[in-house]
C-alpha positions as CSV (number, residue, x, y, z in Angstrom):
1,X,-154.1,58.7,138.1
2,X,-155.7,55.3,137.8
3,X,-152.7,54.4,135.6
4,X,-150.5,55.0,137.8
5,X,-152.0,53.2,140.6
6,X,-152.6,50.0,138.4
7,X,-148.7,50.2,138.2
8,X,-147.8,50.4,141.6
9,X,-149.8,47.8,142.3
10,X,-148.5,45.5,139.8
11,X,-144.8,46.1,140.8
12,X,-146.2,45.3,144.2
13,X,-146.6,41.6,142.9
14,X,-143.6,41.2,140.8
15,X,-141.7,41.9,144.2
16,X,-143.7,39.7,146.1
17,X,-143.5,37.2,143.3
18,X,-139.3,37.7,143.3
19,X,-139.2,38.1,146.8
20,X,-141.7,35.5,148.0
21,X,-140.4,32.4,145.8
22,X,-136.7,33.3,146.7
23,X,-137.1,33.2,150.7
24,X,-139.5,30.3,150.5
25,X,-137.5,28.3,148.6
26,X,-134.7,29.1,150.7
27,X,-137.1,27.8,153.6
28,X,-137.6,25.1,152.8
29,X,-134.4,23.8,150.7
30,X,-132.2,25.5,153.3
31,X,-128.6,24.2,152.3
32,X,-130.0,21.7,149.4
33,X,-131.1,25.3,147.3
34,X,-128.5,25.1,144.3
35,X,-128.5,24.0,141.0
36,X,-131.4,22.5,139.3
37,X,-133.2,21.5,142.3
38,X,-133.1,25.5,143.8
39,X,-134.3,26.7,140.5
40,X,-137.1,24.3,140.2
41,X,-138.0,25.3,144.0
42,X,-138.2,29.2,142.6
43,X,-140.7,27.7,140.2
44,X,-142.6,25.9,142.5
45,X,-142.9,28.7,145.4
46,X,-144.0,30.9,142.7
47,X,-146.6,28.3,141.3
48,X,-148.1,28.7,144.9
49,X,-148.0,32.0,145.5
50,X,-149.7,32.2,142.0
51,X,-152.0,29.6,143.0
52,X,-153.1,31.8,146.1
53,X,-153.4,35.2,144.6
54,X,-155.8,33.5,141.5
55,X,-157.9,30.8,143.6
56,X,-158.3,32.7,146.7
57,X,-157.2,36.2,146.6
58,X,-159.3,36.0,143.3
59,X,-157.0,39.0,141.9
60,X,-155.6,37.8,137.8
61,X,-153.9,40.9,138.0
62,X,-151.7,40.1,141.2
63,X,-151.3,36.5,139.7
64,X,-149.8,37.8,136.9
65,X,-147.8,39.8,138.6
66,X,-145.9,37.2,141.1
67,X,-145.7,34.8,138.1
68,X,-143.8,37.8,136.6
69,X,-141.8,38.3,139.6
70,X,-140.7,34.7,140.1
71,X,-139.5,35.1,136.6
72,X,-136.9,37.5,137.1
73,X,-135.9,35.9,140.6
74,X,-135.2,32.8,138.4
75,X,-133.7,35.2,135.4
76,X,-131.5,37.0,138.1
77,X,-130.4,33.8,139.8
78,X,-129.3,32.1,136.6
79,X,-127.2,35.4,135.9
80,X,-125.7,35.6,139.3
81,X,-125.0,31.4,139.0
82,X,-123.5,31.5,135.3
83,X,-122.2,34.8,134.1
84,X,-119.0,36.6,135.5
85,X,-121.2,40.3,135.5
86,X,-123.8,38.7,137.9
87,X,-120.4,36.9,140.1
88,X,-119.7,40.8,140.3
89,X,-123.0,42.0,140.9
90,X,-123.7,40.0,143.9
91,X,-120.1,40.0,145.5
92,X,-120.5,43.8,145.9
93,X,-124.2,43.1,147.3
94,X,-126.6,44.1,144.8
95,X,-130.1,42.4,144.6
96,X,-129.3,40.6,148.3
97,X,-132.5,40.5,149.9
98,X,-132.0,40.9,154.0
99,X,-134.0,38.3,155.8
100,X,-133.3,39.8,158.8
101,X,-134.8,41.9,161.7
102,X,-134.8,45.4,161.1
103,X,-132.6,47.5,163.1
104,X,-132.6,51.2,163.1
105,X,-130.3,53.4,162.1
106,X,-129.5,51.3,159.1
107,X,-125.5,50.7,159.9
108,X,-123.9,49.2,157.5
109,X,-120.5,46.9,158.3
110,X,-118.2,47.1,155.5
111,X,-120.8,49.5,152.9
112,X,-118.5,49.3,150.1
113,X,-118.2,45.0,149.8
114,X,-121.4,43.9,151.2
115,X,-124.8,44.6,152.6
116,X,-124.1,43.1,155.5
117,X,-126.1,45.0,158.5
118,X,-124.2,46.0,162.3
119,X,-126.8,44.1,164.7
120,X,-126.4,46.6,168.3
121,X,-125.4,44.5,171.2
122,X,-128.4,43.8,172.8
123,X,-129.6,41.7,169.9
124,X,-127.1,40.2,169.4
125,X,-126.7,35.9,170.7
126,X,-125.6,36.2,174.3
127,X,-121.8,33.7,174.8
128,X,-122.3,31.7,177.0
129,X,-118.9,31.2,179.5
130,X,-116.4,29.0,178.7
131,X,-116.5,25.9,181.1
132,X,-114.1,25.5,183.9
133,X,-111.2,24.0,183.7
134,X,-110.9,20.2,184.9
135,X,-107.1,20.8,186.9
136,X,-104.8,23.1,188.1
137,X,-105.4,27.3,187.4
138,X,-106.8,26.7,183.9
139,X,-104.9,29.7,182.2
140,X,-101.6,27.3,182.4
141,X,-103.8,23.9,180.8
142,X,-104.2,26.2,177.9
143,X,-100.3,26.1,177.1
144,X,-99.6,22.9,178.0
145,X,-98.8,23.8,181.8
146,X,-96.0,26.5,180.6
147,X,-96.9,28.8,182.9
148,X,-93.4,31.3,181.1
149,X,-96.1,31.9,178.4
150,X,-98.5,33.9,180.4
């Protein structure tokens, strides 16, 4: 049973490894995370989560594990970036990771092209109204005072 356990526990860090220097290089490169320069972040998000499992966690065993994990997050993003199977992997939404809150029932928009997750009403951004118009009714400004339009 202890084998079993030691495994879990290692996959454990080879997600948080994958997971972790994906979304905090995405944090912190934002619209800059491409290329060279995203990759290089995934290396160096995963060189600190490394550096906190070893130095203050004190675990070798979780270090190894998210220096394994952000491995494969770099692996799978240079597949995804420069082969045509991982340019069809991800447009069908495989491997996405949802940085999002989590809303229950899982509802999924359009389940068979992308992960993309129905957010209920209530959480989603309230519109704010449109602003008055400056002259006349407003609905005849819109088309140019034609009011044979509406």
């Amino acid at each position: 049973m202890g084998r079993i356990t030691d495994i879990a526990i290692n996959a454990t860090f080879v997600i948080v490894g994958a997971l972790g220097s994906k979304l905090l290089t995405q944090m912190v490169l934002g619209a800059n995370n491409v290329g060279l320069i995203g990759y290089a972040g995934n290396a160096v998000a995963g060189g600190i989560l490394w550096f906190v499992a070893e130095k203050f966690l004190k675990n070798k065993e979780a270090a190894n594990g998210i220096v394994s994990g952000t491995a494969v997050q770099i692996i799978l993003r240079l597949i995804n970036d420069y082969t045509p199977f991982g340019q069809y992997v991800s447009s069908l939404g495989m491997g996405d990771y949802q940085a999002q809150a989590f809303v229950t029932p899982q509802v999924l928009v359009d389940p068979y092209n992308n992960a993309t997750i129905a957010i209920p009403g209530p959480w989603q951004p309230q519109m704010l109204p449109a602003p008055a118009a400056a002259s006349g009714s407003g609905v005849g400004d819109l088309y140019g005072g034609r009011s044979d339009l509406y």
